[in-house]
Each structure stands twice: as C-alpha cells, then as structure tokens.
C-alpha distance (Angstrom), angle and dihedral (degrees) to the residues before:
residue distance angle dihedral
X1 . . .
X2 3.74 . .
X3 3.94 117.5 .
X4 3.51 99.8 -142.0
X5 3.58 96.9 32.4
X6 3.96 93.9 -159.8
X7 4.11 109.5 162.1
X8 3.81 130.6 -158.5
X9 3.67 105.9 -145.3
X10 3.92 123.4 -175.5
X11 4.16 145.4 155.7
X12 3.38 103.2 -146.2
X13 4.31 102.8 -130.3
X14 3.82 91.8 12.5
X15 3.74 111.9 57.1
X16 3.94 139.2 10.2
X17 3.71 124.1 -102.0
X18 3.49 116.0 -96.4
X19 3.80 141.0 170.3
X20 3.70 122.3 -141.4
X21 4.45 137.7 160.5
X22 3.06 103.9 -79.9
X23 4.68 99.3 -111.5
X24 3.75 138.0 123.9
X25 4.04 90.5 -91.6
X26 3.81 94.5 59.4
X27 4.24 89.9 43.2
X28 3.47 91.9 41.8
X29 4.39 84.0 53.7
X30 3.64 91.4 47.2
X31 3.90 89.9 55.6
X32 3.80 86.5 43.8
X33 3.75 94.8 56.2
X34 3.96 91.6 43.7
X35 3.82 102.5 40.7
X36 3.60 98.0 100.3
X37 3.81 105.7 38.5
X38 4.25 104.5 113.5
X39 4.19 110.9 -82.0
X40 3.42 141.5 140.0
X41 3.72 118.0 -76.3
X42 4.02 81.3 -114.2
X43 3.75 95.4 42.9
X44 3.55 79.3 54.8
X45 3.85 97.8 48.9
X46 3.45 95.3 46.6
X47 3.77 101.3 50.5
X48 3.88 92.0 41.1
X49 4.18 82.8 60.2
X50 3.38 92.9 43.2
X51 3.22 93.3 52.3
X52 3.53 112.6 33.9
X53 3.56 100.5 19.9
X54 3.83 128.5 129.2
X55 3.86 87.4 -101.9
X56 3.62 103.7 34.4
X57 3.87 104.6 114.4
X58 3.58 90.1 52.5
X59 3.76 100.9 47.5
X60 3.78 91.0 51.4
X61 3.84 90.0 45.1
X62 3.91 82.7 51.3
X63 3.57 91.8 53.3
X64 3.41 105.1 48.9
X65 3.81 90.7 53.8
X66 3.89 90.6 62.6
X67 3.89 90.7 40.1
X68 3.50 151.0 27.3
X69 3.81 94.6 -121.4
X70 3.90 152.1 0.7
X71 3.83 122.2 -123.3
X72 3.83 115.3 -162.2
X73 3.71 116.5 -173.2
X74 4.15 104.3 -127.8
X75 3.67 97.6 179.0
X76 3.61 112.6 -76.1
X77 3.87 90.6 -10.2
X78 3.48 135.3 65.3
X79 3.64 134.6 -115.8
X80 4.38 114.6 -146.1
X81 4.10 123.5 -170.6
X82 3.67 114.3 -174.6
X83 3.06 144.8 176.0
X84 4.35 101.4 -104.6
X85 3.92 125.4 -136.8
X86 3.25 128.5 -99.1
X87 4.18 80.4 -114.5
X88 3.53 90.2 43.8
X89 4.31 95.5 88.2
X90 3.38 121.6 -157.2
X91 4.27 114.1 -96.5
C-alpha cells in the first residue's frame, strides 16, 4: 500500500486529469462530476457503489496494489484511478 496514497484520476474526452488523496470526499467528487454523463441504469449503479460506497476507499486502495490502474466503464468513456507520480502534485 502506497504511503501517500495520492491518485490521478481522468476520463479521457470528458474531464481533465487531476491528482487528488486518495479518501471518500475526493471518490465521492469524482462520482459527482460523472453522475450525469449517458449510462446504463446499472452502469450507473455500479459506479455510484464503487464509488461512493461504504467500502470504496478500500477497494480502490485494494486494487491498485494488485495493478497499475482501475478502468470503470462510464458509458462510452472510460474512467482511470492511478496511482500519481511523485511529479504529478496534488490539485
């Protein structure tokens, strides 16, 4: 597990990189800023859970330690978490 736990999360076409801590506020933002792009009523359920749900900091924490990345479907698009670069600063 990463110490500092800053993220770079983007949608490629939809929103602007940008590098956050990695806590429920800043997931719970993400979801905010994606919540009413076009999806499925179950793409929708499923990334508002991942996202905001009760365990969502440490599933995405889980993730990351088993791989470089997580892909969300968001429609058309594609939602990325990573883990950010020491370069990368925090917004």
């Amino acid at each position: 597990m990463r110490a500092d736990h800053d993220t770079l999360v983007e949608v490629p076409g939809v929103r602007l990189s940008v590098v956050r801590t990695l806590c429920f506020s800043a997931l719970a933002a993400v979801w905010d800023s994606i919540c009413f792009l076009p999806m499925t009523r179950w793409q929708h359920f499923c990334l508002e859970r991942a996202l905001t749900g009760p365990c969502a900091e440490r599933d995405v924490v889980r993730h990351l330690a088993a791989h470089p990345a997580l892909v969300l479907p968001v429609g058309k698009h594609e939602l990325y978490i990573r883990w950010a670069n020491p370069e990368e600063g925090p917004a």
